[in-house]
Every structure is written in structure tokens, then in C-alpha cells.
N, C-alpha and C positions, 0 to 999 in steps of 0.2 A: 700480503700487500694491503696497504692503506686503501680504502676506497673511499667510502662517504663517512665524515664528517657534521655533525648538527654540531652548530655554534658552542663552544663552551664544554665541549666533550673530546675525549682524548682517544686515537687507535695506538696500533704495534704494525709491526715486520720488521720481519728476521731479515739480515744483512748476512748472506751466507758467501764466505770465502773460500779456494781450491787451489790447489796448487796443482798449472798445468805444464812446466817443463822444469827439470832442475830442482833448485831446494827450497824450502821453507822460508821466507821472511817474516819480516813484520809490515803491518798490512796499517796506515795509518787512515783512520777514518774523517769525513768531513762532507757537513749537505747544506747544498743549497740551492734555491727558489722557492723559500719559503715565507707564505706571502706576509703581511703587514699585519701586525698583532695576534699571529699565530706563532708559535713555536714549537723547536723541533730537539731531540736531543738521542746521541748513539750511547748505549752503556754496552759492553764496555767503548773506550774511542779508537781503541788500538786491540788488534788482533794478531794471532800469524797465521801467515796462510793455512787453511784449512779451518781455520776456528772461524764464528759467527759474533752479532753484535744485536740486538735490538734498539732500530729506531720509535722510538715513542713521538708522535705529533697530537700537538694540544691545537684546537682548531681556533681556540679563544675568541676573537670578536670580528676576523679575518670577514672581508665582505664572502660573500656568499658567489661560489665558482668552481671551475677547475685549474689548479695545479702543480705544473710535473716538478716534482720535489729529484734535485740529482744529489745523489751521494757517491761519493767520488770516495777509493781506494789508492790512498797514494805509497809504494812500497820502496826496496830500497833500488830496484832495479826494474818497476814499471808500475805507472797508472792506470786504473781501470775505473769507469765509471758505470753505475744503473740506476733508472729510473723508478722512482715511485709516485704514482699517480693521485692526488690529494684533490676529493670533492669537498666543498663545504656548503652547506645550508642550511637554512636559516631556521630556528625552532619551531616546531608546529606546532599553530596556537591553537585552543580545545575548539572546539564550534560545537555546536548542535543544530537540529530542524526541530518545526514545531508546524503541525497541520492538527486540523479540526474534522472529525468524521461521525453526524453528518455536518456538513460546514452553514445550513440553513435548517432554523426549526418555526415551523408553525406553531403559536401557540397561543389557547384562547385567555381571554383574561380569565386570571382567579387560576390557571392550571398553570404545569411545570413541564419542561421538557427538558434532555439533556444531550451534549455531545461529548465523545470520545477526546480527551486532547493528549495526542502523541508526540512523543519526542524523539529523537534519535541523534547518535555522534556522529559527527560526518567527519571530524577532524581531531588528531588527538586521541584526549584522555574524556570518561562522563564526567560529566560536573554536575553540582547542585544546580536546580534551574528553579527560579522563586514565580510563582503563577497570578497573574493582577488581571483584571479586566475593566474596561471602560468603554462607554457607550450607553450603558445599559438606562432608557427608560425612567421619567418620574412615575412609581408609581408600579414600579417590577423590582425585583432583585437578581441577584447571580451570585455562585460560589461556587467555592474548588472545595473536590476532596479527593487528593490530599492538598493540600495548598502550596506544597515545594515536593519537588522530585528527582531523581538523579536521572539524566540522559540518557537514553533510552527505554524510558519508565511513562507509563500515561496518567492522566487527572481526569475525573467524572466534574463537566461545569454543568450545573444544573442552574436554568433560568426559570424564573415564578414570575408569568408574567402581573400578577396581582390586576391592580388598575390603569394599567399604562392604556393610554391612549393607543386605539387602533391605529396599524402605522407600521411601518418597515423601516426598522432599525439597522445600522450595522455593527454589532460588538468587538471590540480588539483585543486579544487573548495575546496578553507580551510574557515572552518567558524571559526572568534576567538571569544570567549566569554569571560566575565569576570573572569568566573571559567575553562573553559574549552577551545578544542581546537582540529576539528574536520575534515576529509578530506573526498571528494568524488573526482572518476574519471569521465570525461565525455573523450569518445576518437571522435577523428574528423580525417573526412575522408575525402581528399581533392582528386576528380578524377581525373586522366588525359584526356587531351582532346579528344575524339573518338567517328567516325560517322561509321555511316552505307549505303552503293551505291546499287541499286539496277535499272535492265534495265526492263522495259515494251513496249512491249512484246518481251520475252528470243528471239524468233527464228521468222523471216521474211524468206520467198522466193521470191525472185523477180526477172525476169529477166534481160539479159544485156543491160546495157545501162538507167535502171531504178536508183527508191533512195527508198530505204527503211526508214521509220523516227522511232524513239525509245524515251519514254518518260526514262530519268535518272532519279532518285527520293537519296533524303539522307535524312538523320536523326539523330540523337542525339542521340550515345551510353550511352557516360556519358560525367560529365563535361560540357562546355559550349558550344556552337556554336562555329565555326571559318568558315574560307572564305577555300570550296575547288573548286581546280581547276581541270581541266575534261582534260586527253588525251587518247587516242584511240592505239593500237597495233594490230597487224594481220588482215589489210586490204587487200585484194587482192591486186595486181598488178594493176595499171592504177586506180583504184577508190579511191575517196577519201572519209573523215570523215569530218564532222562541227559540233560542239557544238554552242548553242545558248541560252544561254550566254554562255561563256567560263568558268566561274570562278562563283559561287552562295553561300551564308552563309545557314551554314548548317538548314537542313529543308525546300530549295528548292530544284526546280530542272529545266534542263535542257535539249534541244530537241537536239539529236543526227540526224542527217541525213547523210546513206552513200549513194552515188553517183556510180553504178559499170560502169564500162567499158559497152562504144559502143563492139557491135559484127563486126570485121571485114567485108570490103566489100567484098559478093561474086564475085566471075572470072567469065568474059564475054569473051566466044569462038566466035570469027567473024570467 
């Protein structure tokens, strides 16, 4: 039996005859309900009983459906007919999917980060898929490797965020295929530059005329390293403050030393 049919493609079944009382004839063949730019054909058209026939149906450009194709047996002393059931549908055009994993990348300027980009067929046959992106940043780059891949194959896109302005970006990762044509987002997160200062040990007592020293310590909030500089506010009177270095890229650190005031001299009574 015929069942389904894709546009433009042909099945078979066997037309099989019996002889159920009496003698043999000739069995003369002929079908129809066959739809509108399909076609159908018995080889051989004529049989006798007992012998068979192959109908061949071409589904050609027939809308897309079901149906019941009757081929009728017409003899020299009775007709019989049976049904063959003719689906048709419509070609299946390729597709693919196309996602980013991770689909968001932090990254500081001057560094690089990357995402997975995957593809798969969801319909169809794999096809070539050509990999482009846009969005990207004055002042960053981006690129694929490999830059074209066959469906269900993945791409390494690696972003430099160079000097791009701090800022959240959204990138569009389009795969084009011969049939089709697909997008993913990847968003990029570029931090602005920020440390962290912190004094060791918070609180000294010392007397006058003494130097207390304090370990300065920084760190990387986000973003990258920069050069910070060290000043000092609410020293007492007469004492002073020294960094040592003055100035460290972030993630060092630097020795504080205050200096307080001599105690005035006591009065001598002669």
C-alpha cells in the first residue's frame, strides 16, 4: 500500500487478483481519484485472474492531503474494486537552532572571554551554517573559530574586550544557512575600573613623639588593575603621614607611617 508521499516523489502496490468462483478471465485494470498534478499508472493494465499489476503514483506538485485513490477491476463477467490510501506532503525544508553557552560574559578591558556557539538540525538534512556577529563595541573585537560549520557542529566566539567603554552590550551571533537563518544573543559585560583599600591594623596607640606604621593593602573590585595613589586626611597637628610607595598598581600595597608630635618641654623653677 501507498501511504505517504513527499511532493515530487513516487511509491508502488501491488494490485493483486483471485479467482473466487468459476474460471479465469481477464481482469481489465483502471484508477481513479487521483488528485490534481499527481499521477498514477498500473503496468501491466490488464491481467487475468489470479495475476497482479503495479500501481506506481507520482505525488508531483499535488496540494499536500489525504487521498483514496480507487482502482477498479473491471472483468468479463464482474467488477470489483479496492482502495489505496495516498498521503501527500510537502517537502521538509532543512532548519537548524543556534544557542550560545555561556549566553553572558563579563569581561574586563584589555582581556578576552568566550562562548560555546551550538547548533543542531531540527528539520531535515545539516547544512552549511556561515557564523557573523554584530553589536560588538568601539574599541573590542570578536571572532569565530571556525567561522562556518555544518549543523549540528559548534564555533568557539571569542570577545577582546580591548577599550571598549564600560557598558552592557548585547552581541547577535546569526547563523546563515542555505535554507534557513537563525540568531542568538550573547550579552557582554564590560566593568568599570574598581578597587578596594583597606588599613592593617584599624587602630594603633602610641605615644607622643612616637610613629605608628599601618600595612595599606588594595584589590580588584572589578575591571582591571590601575595605578592608585595614597593621600592621608586628619592628622593631628604637628605630626605627619609617609606612604611608602606613594602610588602602587592595584593589588599591592603600601606602608603608611605616622610620626606624632614631641611632648613639649617641661618648666624648670630656679
Amino acid at each position: 500500500m501507498i501511504a505517504t508521499l513527499t511532493q515530487g516523489t513516487s511509491g508502488m502496490s501491488t494490485i493483486s487478483t483471485a479467482v473466487t468462483s468459476g474460471n479465469a478471465q481477464t481482469v481489465n485494470l483502471s484508477v481513479t481519484g487521483v488528485p490534481t498534478s499527481a499521477s498514477a499508472g498500473l503496468n501491466p493494465t490488464s491481467v487475468t485472474s489470479g495475476g497482479s499489476s503495479t500501481l506506481t503514483v507520482n505525488a508531483g506538485t499535488a496540494a499536500p492531503g489525504t487521498y483514496p485513490l480507487t482502482v477498479t477491476g473491471t472483468g468479463t463477467s464482474a467488477t470489483h474494486s479496492t482502495t489505496v490510501t495516498l498521503t501527500v506532503r510537502a517537502p521538509v525544508t532543512n532548519d537548524f537552532s543556534i544557542s550560545a553557552n555561556p549566553n553572558s560574559l563579563t569581561v574586563a578591558q584589555a582581556h578576552s572571554g568566550t562562548s560555546t556557539i551550538s547548533t543542531a538540525v531540527t528539520a531535515g538534512s545539516a547544512q552549511t551554517i556561515n557564523l557573523s556577529i554584530s553589536g560588538v563595541p568601539a574599541g573590542a573585537s570578536a571572532t569565530f573559530n571556525p567561522t562556518s560549520i555544518t549543523a549540528g557542529n559548534s564555533s568557539t566566539l571569542t570577545v577582546h574586550a580591548g577599550t571598549a567603554a564600560p557598558g552592557t552590550y548585547p552581541l547577535t551571533v546569526t547563523g546563515t544557512g542555505t535554507s534557513a537563518t537563525h540568531s542568538t544573543t550573547v550579552t557582554l559585560i564590560v566593568p568599570r575600573n574598581d578597587c578596594s583599600i583597606s588599613a592593617s591594623p584599624a587602630r594603633v596607640s602610641v605615644p607622643r613623639g612616637s610613629s605608628a606604621r599601618y600595612t595599606v593593602r588594595t584589590a580588584i573590585v572589578s575591571g582591571r588593575s590601575q595605578r592608585v595613589t595614597f593621600s592621608v586626611s586628619g592628622v593631628p597637628a604637628g605630626s605627619t603621614a609617609t606612604f611608602t610607595p606613594t602610588s602602587v598598581i592595584t593589588g599591592a600595597s603600601s606602608a603608611l607611617r605616622v610620626t606624632t608630635s614631641a611632648p613639649p618641654p617641661r618648666a624648670t623653677t630656679l
